[in-house]
Kinemage of the C-alpha trace (Angstrom):
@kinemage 1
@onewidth
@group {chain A} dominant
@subgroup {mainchain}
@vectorlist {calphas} color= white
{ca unk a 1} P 119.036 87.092 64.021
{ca unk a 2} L 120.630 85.841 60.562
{ca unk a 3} L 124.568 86.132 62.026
{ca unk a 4} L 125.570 83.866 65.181
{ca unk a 5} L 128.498 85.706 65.405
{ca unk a 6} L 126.517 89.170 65.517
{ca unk a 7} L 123.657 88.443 67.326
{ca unk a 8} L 122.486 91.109 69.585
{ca unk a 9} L 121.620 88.805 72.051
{ca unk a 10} L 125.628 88.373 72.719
{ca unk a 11} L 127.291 90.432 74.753
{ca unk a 12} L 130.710 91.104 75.100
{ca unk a 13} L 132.953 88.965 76.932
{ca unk a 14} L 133.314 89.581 80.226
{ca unk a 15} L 130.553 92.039 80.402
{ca unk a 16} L 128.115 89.815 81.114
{ca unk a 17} L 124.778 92.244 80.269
{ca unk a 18} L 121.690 90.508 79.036
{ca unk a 19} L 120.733 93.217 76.979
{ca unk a 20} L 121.127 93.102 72.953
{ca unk a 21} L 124.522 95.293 72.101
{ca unk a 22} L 126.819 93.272 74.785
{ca unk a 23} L 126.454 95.437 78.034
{ca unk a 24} L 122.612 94.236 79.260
{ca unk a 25} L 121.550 97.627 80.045
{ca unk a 26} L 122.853 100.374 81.677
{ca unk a 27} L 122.885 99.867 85.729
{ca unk a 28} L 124.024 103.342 86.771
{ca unk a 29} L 126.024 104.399 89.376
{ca unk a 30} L 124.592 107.398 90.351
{ca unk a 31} L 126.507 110.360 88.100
{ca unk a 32} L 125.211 112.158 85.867
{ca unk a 33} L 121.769 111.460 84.564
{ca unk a 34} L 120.872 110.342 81.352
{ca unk a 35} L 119.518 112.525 78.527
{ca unk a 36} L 120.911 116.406 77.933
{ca unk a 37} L 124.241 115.980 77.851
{ca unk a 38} L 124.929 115.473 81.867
{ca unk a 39} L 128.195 115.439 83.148
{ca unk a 40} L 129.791 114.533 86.650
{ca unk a 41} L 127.968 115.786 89.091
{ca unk a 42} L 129.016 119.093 89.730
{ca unk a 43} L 129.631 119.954 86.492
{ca unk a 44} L 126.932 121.675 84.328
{ca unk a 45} L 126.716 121.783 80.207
{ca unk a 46} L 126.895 124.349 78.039
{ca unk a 47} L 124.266 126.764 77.531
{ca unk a 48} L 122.269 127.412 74.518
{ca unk a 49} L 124.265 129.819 72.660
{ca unk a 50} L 127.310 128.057 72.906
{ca unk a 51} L 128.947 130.140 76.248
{ca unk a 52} L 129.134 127.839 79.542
{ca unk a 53} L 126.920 127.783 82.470
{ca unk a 54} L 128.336 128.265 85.831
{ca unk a 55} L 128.289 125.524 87.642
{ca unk a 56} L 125.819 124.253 89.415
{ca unk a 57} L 124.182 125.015 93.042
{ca unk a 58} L 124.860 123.466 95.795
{ca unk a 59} L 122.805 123.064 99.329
{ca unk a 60} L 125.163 124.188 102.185
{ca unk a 61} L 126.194 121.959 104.944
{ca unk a 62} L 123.261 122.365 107.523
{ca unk a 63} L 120.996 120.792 104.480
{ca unk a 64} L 118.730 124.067 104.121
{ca unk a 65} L 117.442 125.364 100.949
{ca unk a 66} L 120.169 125.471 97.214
{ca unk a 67} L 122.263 128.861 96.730
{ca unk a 68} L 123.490 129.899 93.803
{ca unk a 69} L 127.079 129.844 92.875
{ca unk a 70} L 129.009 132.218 93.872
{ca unk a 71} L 129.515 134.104 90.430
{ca unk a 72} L 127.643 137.614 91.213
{ca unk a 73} L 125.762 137.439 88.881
{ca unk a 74} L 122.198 136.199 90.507
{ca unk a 75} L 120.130 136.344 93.116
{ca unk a 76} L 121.320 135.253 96.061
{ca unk a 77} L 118.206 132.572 97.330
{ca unk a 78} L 117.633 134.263 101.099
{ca unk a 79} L 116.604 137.449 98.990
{ca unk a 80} L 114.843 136.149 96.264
{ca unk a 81} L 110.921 135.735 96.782
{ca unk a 82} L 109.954 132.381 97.423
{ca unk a 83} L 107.168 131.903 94.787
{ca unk a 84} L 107.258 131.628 91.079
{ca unk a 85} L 104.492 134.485 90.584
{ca unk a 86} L 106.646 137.391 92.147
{ca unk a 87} L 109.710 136.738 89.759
{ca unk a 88} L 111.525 139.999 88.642
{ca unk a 89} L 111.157 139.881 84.811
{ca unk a 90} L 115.256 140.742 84.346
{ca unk a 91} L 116.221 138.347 87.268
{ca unk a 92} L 119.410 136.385 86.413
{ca unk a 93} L 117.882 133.178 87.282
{ca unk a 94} L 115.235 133.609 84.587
{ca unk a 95} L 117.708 134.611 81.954
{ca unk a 96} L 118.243 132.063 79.494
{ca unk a 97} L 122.442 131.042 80.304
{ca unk a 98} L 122.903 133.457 83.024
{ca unk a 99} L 124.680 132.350 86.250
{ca unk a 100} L 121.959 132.613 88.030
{ca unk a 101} L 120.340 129.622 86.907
{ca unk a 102} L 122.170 127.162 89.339
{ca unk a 103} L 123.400 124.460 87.131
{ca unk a 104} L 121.829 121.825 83.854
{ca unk a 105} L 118.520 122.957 82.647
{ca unk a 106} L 115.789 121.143 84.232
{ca unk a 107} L 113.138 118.819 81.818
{ca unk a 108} L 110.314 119.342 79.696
{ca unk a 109} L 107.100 118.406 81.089
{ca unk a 110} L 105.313 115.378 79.538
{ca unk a 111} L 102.558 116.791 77.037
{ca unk a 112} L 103.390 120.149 74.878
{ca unk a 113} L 107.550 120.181 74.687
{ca unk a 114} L 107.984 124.187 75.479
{ca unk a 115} L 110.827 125.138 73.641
{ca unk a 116} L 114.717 125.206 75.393
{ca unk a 117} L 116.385 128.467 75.961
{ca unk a 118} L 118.364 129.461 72.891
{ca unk a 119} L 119.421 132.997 73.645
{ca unk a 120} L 122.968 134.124 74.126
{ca unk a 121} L 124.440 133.516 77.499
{ca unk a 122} L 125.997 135.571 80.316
{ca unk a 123} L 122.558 137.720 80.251
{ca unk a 124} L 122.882 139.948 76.823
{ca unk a 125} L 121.128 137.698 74.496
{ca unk a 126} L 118.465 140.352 73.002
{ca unk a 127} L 115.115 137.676 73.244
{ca unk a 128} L 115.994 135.665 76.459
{ca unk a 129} L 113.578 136.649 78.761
{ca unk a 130} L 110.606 135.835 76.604
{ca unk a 131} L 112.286 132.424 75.854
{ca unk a 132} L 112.127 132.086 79.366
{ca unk a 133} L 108.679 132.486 79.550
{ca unk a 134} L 108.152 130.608 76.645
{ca unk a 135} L 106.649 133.192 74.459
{ca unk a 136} L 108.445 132.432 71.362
{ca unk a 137} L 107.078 128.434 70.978
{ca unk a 138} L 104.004 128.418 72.714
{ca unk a 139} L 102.755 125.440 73.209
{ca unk a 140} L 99.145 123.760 71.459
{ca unk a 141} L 96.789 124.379 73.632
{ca unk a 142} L 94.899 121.984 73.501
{ca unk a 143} L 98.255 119.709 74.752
{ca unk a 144} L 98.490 122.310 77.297
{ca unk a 145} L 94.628 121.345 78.158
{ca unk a 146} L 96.022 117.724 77.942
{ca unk a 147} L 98.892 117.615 80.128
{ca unk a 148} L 97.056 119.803 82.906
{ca unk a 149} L 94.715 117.188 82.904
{ca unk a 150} L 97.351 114.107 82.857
{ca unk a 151} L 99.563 116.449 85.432
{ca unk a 152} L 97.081 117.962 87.797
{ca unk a 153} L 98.264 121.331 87.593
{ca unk a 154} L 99.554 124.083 84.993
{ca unk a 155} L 103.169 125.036 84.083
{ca unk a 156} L 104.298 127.890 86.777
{ca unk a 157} L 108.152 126.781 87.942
{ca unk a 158} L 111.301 127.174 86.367
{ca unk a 159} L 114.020 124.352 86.997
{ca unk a 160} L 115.516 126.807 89.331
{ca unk a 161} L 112.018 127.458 91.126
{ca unk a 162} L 111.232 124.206 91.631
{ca unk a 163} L 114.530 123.477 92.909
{ca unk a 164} L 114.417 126.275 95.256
{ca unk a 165} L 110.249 125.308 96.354
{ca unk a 166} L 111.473 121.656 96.643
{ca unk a 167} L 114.421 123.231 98.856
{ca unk a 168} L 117.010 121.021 97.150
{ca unk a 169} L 120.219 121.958 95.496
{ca unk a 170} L 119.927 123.042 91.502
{ca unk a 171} L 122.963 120.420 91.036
{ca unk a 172} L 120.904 117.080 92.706
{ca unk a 173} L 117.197 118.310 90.582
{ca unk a 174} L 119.195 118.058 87.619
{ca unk a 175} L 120.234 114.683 88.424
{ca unk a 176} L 116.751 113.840 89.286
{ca unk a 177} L 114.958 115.148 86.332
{ca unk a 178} L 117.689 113.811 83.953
{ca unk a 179} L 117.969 110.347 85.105
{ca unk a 180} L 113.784 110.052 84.818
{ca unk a 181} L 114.548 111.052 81.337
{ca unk a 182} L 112.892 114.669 80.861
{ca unk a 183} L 114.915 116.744 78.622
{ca unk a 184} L 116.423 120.366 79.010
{ca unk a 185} L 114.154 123.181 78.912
{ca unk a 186} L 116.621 126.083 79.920
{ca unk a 187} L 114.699 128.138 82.221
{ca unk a 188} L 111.252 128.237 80.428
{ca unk a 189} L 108.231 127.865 82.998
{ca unk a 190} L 107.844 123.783 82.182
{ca unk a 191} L 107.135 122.399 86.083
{ca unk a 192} L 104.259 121.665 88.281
{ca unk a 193} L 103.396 121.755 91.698
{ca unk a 194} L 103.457 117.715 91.157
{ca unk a 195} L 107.905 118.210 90.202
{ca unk a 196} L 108.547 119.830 92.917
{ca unk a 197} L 106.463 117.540 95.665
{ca unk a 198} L 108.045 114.565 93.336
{ca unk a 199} L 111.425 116.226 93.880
{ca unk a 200} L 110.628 117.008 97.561
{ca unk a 201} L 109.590 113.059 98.543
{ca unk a 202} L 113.005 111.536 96.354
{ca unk a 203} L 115.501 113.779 98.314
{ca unk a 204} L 113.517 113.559 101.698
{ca unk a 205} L 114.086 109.624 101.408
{ca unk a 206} L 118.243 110.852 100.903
{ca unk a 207} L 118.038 113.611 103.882
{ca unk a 208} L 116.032 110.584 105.979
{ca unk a 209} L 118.918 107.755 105.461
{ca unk a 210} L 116.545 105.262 103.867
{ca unk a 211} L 118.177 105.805 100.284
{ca unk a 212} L 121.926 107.210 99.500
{ca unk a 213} L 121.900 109.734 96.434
{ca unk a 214} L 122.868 107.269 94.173
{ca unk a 215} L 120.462 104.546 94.985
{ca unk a 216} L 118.106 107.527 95.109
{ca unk a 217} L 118.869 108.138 90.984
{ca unk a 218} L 119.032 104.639 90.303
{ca unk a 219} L 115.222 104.563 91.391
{ca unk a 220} L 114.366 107.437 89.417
{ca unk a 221} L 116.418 105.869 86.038
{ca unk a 222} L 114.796 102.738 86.446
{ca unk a 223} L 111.401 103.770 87.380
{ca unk a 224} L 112.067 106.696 84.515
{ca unk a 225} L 112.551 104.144 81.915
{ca unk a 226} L 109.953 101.905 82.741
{ca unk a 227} L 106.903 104.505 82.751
{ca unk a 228} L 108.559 105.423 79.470
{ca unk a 229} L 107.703 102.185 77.892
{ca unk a 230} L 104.617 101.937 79.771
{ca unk a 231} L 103.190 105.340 78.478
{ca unk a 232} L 104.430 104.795 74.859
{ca unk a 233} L 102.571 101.686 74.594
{ca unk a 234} L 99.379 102.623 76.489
{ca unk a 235} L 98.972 105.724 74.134
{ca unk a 236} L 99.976 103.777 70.761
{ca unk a 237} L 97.066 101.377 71.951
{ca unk a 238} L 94.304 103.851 73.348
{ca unk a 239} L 94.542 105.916 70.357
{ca unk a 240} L 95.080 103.395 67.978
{ca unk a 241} L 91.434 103.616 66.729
{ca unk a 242} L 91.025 107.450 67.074
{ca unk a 243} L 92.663 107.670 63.231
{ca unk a 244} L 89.152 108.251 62.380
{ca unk a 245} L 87.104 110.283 64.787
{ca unk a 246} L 84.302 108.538 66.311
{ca unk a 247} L 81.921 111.170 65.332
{ca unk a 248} L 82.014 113.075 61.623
{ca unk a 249} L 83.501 117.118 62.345
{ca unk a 250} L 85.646 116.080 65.564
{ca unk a 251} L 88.919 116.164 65.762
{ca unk a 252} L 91.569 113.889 67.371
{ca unk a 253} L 92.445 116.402 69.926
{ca unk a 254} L 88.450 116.811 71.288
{ca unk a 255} L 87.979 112.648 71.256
{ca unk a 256} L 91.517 112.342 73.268
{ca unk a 257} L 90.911 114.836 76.052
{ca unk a 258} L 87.385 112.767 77.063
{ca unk a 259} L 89.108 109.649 76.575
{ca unk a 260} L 92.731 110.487 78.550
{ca unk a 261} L 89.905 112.012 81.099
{ca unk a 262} L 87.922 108.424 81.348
{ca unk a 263} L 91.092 106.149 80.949
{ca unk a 264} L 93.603 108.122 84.181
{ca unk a 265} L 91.856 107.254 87.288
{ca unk a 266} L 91.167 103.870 86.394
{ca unk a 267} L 94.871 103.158 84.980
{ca unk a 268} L 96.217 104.821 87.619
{ca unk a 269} L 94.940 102.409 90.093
{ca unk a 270} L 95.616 99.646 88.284
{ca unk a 271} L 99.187 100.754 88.255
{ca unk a 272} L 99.466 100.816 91.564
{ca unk a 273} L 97.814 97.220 92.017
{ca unk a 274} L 100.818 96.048 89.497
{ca unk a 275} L 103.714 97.395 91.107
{ca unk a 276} L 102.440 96.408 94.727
{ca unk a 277} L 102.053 92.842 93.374
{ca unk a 278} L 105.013 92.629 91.584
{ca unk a 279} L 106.870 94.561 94.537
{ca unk a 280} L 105.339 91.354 96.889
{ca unk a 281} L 107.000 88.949 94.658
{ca unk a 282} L 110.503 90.580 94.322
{ca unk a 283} L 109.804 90.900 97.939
{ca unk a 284} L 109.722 87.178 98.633
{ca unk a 285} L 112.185 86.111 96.376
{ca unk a 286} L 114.455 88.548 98.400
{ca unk a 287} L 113.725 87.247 101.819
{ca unk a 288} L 113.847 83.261 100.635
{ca unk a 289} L 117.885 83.689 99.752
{ca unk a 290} L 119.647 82.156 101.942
{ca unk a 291} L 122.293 85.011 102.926
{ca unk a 292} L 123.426 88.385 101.408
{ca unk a 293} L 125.029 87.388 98.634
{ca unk a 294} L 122.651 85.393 97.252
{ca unk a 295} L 120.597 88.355 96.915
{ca unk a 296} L 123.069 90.048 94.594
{ca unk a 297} L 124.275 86.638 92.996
{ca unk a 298} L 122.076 83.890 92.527
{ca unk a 299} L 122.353 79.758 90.886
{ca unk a 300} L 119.318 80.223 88.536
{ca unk a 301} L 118.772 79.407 84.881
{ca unk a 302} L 118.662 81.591 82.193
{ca unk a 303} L 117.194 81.432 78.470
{ca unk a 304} L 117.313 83.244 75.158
{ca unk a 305} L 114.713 82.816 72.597
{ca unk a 306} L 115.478 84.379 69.212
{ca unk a 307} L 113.615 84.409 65.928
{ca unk a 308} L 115.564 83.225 63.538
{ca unk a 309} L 116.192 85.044 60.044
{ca unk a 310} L 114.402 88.550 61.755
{ca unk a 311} L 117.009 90.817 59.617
{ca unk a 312} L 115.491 89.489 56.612
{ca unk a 313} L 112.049 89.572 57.157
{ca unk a 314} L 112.072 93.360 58.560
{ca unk a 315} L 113.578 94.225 55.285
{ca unk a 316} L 110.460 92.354 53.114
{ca unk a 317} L 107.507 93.410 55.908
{ca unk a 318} L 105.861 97.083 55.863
{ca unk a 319} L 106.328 98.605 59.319
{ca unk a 320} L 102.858 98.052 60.490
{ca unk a 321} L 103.190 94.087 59.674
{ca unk a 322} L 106.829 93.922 61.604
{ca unk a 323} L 105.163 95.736 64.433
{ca unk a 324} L 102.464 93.638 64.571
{ca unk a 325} L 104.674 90.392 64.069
{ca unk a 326} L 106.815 91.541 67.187
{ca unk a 327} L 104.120 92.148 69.112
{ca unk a 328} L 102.666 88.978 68.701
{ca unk a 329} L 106.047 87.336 69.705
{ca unk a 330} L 106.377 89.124 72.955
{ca unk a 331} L 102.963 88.513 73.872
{ca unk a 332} L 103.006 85.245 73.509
{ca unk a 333} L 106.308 84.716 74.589
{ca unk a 334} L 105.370 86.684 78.071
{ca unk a 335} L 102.103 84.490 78.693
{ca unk a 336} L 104.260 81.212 78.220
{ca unk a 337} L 107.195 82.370 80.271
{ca unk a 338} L 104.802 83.525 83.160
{ca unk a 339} L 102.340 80.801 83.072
{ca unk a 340} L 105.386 78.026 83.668
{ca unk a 341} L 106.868 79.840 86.328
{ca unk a 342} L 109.385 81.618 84.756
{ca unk a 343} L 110.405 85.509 84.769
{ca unk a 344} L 110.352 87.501 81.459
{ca unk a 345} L 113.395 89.910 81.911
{ca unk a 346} L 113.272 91.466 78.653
{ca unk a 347} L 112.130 91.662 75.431
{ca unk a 348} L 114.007 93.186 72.325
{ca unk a 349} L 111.760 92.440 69.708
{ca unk a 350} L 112.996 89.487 68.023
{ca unk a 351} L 114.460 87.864 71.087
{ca unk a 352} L 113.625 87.430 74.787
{ca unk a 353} L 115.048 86.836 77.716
{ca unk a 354} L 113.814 85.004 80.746
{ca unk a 355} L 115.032 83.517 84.039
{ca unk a 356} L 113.370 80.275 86.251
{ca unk a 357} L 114.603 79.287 89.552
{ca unk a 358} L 115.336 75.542 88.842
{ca unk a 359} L 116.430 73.829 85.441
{ca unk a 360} L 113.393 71.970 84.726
{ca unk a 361} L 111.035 75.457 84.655
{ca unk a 362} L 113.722 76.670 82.152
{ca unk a 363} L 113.548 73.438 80.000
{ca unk a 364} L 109.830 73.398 79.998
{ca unk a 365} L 109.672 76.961 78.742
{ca unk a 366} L 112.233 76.834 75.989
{ca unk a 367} L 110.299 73.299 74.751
{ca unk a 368} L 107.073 75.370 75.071
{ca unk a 369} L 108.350 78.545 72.957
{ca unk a 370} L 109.478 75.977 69.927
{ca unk a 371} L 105.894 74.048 70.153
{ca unk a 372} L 104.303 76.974 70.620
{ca unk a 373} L 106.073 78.982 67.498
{ca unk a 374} L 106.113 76.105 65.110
{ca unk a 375} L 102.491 75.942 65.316
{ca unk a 376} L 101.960 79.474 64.308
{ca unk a 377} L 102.703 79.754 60.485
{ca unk a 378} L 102.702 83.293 60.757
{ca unk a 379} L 105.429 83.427 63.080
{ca unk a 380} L 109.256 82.689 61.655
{ca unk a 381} L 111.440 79.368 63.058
{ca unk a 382} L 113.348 80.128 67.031
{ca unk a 383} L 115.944 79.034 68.657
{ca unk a 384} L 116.177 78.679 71.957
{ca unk a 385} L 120.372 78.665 74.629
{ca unk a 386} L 119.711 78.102 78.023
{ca unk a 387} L 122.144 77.864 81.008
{ca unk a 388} L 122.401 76.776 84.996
{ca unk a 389} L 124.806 78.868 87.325
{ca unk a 390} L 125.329 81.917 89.228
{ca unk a 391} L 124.571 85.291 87.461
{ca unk a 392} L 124.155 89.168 89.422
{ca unk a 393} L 120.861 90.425 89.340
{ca unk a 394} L 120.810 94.364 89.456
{ca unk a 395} L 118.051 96.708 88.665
{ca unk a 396} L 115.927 93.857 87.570
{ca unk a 397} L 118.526 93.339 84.982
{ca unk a 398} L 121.056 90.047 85.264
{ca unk a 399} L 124.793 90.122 84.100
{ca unk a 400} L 127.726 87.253 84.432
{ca unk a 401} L 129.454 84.741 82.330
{ca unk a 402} L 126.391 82.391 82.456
{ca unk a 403} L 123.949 85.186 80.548
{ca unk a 404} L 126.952 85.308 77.822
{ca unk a 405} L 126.925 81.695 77.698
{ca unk a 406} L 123.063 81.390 76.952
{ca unk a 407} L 123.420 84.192 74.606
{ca unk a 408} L 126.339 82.162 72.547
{ca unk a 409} L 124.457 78.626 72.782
{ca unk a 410} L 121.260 80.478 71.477
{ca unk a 411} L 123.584 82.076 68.213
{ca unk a 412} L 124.665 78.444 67.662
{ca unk a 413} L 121.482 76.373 68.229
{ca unk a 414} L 119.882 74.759 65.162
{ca unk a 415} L 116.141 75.840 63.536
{ca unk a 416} L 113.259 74.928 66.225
{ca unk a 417} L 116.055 73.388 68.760
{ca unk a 418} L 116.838 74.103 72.222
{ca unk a 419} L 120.673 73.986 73.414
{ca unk a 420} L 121.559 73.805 77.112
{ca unk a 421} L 125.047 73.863 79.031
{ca unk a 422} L 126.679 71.043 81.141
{ca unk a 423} L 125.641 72.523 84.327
{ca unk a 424} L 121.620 72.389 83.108
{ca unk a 425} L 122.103 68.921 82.238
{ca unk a 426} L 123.341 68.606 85.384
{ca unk a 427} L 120.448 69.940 87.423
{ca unk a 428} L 117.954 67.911 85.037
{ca unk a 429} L 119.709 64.582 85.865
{ca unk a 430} L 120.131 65.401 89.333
{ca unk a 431} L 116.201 66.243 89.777
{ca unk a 432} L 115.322 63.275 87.516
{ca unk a 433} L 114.117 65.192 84.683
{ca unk a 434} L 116.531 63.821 82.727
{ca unk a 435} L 118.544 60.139 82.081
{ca unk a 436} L 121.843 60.507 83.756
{ca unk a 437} L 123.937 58.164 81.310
{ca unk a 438} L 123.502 56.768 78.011
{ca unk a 439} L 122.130 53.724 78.797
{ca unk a 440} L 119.469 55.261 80.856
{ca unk a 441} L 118.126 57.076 77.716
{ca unk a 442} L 117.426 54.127 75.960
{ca unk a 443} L 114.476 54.131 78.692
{ca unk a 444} L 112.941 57.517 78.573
{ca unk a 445} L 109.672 56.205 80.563
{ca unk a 446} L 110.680 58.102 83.887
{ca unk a 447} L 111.756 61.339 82.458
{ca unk a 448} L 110.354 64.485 81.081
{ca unk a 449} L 113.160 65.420 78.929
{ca unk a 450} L 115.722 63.898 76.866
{ca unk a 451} L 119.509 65.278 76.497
{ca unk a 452} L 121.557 64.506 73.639
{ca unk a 453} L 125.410 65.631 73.729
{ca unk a 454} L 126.735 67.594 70.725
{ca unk a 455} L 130.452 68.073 69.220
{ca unk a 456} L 132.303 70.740 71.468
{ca unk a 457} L 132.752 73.773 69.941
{ca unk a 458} L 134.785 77.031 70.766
{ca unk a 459} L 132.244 79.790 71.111
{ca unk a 460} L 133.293 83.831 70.991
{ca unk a 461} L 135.022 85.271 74.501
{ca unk a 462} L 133.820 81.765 76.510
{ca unk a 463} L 136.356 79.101 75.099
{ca unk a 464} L 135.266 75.546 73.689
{ca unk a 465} L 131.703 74.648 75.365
{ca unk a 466} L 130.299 71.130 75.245
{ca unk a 467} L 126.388 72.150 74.101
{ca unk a 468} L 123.533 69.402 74.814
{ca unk a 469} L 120.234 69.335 72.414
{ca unk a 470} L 117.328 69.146 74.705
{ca unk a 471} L 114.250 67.105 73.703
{ca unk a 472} L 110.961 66.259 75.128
{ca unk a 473} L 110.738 62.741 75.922
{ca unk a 474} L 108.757 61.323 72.878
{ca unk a 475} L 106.163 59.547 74.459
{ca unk a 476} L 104.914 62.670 76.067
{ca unk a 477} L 103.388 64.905 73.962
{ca unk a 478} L 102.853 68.822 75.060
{ca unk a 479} L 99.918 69.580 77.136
């Protein structure tokens, strides 16, 4: 980042996000979903030819299956057939718009991207009910072949089918679908049997007690945007090398089917062996606070690492080479931060962000990060902020004054230096990792890092901070 007073890694004051832009992420709290335009709940979006949807279902009080609204216009759910073979071709619910769809659209299924409704509303528009079978943009079918495979079953459900078979309201599926980040579809036959168990499980945890609605969209955001990631990377890696087909005469699409066939089970599991390890060690962390609200809000310390002068080198690298150069960043920025006991939190290309438990973890992995980058000619100059206090932790995201104030002391820190805050100095000296006065320094022998105080300076949103440069002590050399 070539601007301190710019640099994504800053957020705005008060705010308190980690993330690059100022507000560290979005922590929802539980209306509308992302993606498609959601409103409040309760409120649904326009339809596809510009005339409003009614609004959306809602399950009656004694929890049983979604009705419709009351607008007249569809079929009431006690008298429509329960399965999605048996549909009435001029139904309201499959018209494209019509009020008898219950509420938002629901998403497009990973795979082929079947087209959204774009007939007229209010159940006139000449071509809806083939939209709503999809017969205009049929999907490839050999994505169809793909996704059946990744999925476990073919397309049969509308949104308001699925809905219905899940026997949740219209209103609380679009919530669902939208905050795991699946786009609209209108009323085109884009779900599985595997949406509506999905949707069945999520709200049987709500109708249980063990989640509230919100909490209960805040696990499908964040698990949503996660398996985003996840599945963007793992298919911009496996298919890296199928540019040229293995075999002369094949195609990409008869060397991916084999391959996404081979690859599922296995990554699957290993998914699963992840998230129950990491899940153990959130787990622990949780249970070794010392009270409630050190759960939420917790002393830790917290580091940026940015590469300096990124905005000019993406505009002199080809794509592939900046892709390759961030990769290599975060990878080795990852294995450093995990293999010194720290916690990667996020990485946004040219910078990361990390978290440790006690000051001299964070110290150690900042030092590490310079050494480590210096070495690497390939690799441009860092810098490195780190600060000691309290800081919320929130969808495996952190937020408070003390993220800002690692984000300013990293915008300020010189080329291949590592700032720190008063309170990390603090913590160093006070677990002997560092010389506590002046005179001590002049006798590094029985410390691991040295601290040297800088000029205070006033710093955007945080008022004048007194910044320390951290050093290793010279007569030990890096491991």
């Amino acid at each position: 980042m070539d601007d301190p007073g710019t640099s994504p890694a800053d957020p705005a004051p008060g705010a308190g996000g980690s993330g690059s832009g100022g507000d560290g992420g979005d922590s929802s709290d539980g209306s509308g979903g992302s993606g498609g335009g959601a409103g409040e709940a309760g409120t649904s979006g326009p339809a596809r030819g510009g005339t409003r949807r009614s609004g959306p279902a809602s399950r009656p009080a004694d929890g049983g299956t979604p009705e419709e609204p009351p607008s007249g216009t569809g079929t009431p759910v006690s008298e429509a057939p329960p399965g999605p073979d048996e549909d009435r071709p001029g139904s309201d619910e499959d018209r494209p718009g019509s009020g008898g769809t219950g509420g938002p659209d629901g998403p497009a299924a990973s795979g082929g991207s079947p087209a959204p409704a774009d007939g007229g509303a209010g159940g006139d528009g000449g071509g809806g009910e083939d939209t709503a079978d999809g017969g205009e943009d049929e999907p490839d079918p050999s994505a169809l072949r793909i996704e059946e495979l990744i999925l476990g079953s073919e397309r049969q459900y509308t949104p308001f089918q699925a809905a219905r078979a899940a026997g949740v309201s219209m209103e609380l599926a679009s919530r669902f679908w939208r905050a795991m980040g699946f786009a609209d579809v209108g009323q085109a036959r884009a779900l599985t049997e595997a949406d509506v168990l999905a949707l069945r499980r999520l709200s049987g945890l709500v109708e249980a007690g063990l989640l509230s609605e919100p909490m209960a969209v805040q696990v499908a955001r964040s698990t949503g945007q996660t398996t985003a990631r996840l599945a963007d990377w793992q298919i911009d890696s496996f298919l890296m090398g199928l540019t040229e087909p293995p075999e002369p005469g094949m195609t990409r699409n008869e060397v991916t089917f084999p391959l996404v066939q081979l690859l599922l089970p296995e990554l699957e599991e290993f998914l699963v062996y992840v998230w129950r390890r990491q899940l153990a060690a959130a787990t622990g962390r949780v249970v070794q606070a010392q009270d409630d609200d050190e759960m939420v809000a917790r002393r830790q310390a917290i580091g940026f690492a940015d590469l300096v002068g990124f905005t000019r080198l993406s505009r002199r690298l080809e794509d592939e080479e900046l892709g390759e150069l961030v990769e290599a960043f975060e990878t080795t920025a990852a294995d450093l931060v995990a293999a010194h006991g720290g916690r990667l939190i996020k990485a946004l290309g040219d910078e990361i962000l990390y978290v440790a438990e006690d000051a001299g973890t964070a110290a150690e992995i900042g030092l590490r990060l310079i050494e480590t980058m210096a070495n690497d000619e390939t690799m441009p100059e860092l810098r490195v902020g780190i600060a000691f206090g309290t800081m919320t932790t929130r969808m495996g995201d952190v937020f408070g004054n003390t993220v800002n104030l690692a984000s300013r002391l990293t915008s300020i820190a010189p080329k291949n230096e590592v700032l720190v805050d008063g309170a990390l100095r603090a913590e160093l000296t006070a677990s002997g990792d560092a010389p506590e006065s002046e005179k001590e320094s002049e006798d590094l022998s029985g410390y691991r890092f040295a601290v040297q105080p800088l000029y205070r300076r006033p710093v955007r949103g945080l008022g004048v901070v007194e910044p320390w440069l951290l050093r290793r002590r010279a007569e030990q050399p890096p491991a």
